[in-house]
C-alpha positions in Angstrom: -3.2 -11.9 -10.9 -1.6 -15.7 -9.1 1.0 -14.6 -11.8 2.1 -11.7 -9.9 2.3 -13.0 -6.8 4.2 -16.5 -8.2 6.8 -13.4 -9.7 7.3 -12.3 -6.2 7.2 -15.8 -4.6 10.1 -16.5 -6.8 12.0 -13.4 -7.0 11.8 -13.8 -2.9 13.4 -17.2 -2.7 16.2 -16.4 -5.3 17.1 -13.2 -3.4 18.4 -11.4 -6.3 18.4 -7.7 -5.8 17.2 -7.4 -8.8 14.7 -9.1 -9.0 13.3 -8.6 -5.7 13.5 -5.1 -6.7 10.9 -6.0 -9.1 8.5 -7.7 -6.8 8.6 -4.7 -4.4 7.9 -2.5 -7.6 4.7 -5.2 -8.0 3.7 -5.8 -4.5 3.8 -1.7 -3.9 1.5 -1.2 -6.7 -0.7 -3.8 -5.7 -0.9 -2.7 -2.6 -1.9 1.2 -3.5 -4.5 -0.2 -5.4 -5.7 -1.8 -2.6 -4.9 0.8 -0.1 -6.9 3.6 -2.4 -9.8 1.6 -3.3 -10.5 1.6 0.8 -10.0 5.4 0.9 -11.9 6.4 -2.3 -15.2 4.2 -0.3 -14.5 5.2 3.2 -13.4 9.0 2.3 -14.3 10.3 -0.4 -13.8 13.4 0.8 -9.7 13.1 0.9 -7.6 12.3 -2.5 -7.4 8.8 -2.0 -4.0 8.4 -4.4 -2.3 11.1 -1.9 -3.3 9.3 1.4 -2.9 6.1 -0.6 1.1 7.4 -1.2 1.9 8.8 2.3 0.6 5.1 3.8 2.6 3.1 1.4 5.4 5.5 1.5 5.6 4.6 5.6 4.7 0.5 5.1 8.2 -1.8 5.8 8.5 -3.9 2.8 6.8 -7.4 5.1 3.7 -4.7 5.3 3.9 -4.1 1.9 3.5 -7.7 0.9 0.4 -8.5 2.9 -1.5 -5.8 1.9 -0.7 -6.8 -1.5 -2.4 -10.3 -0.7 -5.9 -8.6 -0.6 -5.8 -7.4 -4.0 -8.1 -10.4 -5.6 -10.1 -9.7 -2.3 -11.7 -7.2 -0.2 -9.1 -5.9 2.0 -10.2 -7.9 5.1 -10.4 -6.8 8.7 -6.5 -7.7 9.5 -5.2 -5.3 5.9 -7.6 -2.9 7.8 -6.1 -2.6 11.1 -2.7 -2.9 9.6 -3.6 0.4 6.8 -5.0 2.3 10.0 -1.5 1.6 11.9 0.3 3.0 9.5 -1.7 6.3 8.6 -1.0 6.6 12.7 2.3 6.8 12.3 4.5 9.6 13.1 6.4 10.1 9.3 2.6 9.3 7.7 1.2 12.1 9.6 3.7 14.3 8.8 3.9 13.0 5.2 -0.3 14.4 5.3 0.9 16.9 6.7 3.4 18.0 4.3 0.7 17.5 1.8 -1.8 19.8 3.3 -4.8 20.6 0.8 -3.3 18.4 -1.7 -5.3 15.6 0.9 -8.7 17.1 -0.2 -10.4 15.8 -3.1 -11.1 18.4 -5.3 
């Protein structure tokens, strides 16, 4: 995993679209992982990868990145009180809402 985040170190400093394309394409991922890992624990009774895409879906790119950084980790207190900011958020409660009973697990 120090290989994915030397891809995005890199792909950040050479500020090639294209390639920092591809390092958001890797830091998103890495951050849903992280994002639905603490939803499937803490709710288990919501579909984690829904919630997981409405909070992404809302993140700027900056919050993107430092979720990302807890993925060898447990997300710690800060990715925590940055997740819960952003499922507060007007477009991420309207993204849950738009969802509806797709949220529930099922």
């Amino acid at each position: 995993m120090k290989h994915v985040f030397a891809i995005i170190a890199v792909a950040c400093v050479a500020g090639c679209s294209g390639a920092t394309g591809a390092a958001e394409d890797v830091a998103r991922d890495a951050a849903k992982r992280v994002v639905n890992g603490a939803v499937e624990s803490q709710f288990p009774q919501f579909n984690a990868s829904v919630v997981t895409d409405c909070i992404i879906d809302n993140a700027t790119m900056p919050e993107v990145f430092a979720i990302a950084r807890d993925t060898l980790t447990t997300p710690s207190s800060e990715t925590a009180t940055l997740v819960a900011e952003i499922a507060g958020r007007p477009g991420t409660l309207e993204c849950f809402a738009e969802k509806g009973t797709a949220l529930l697990a099922g």
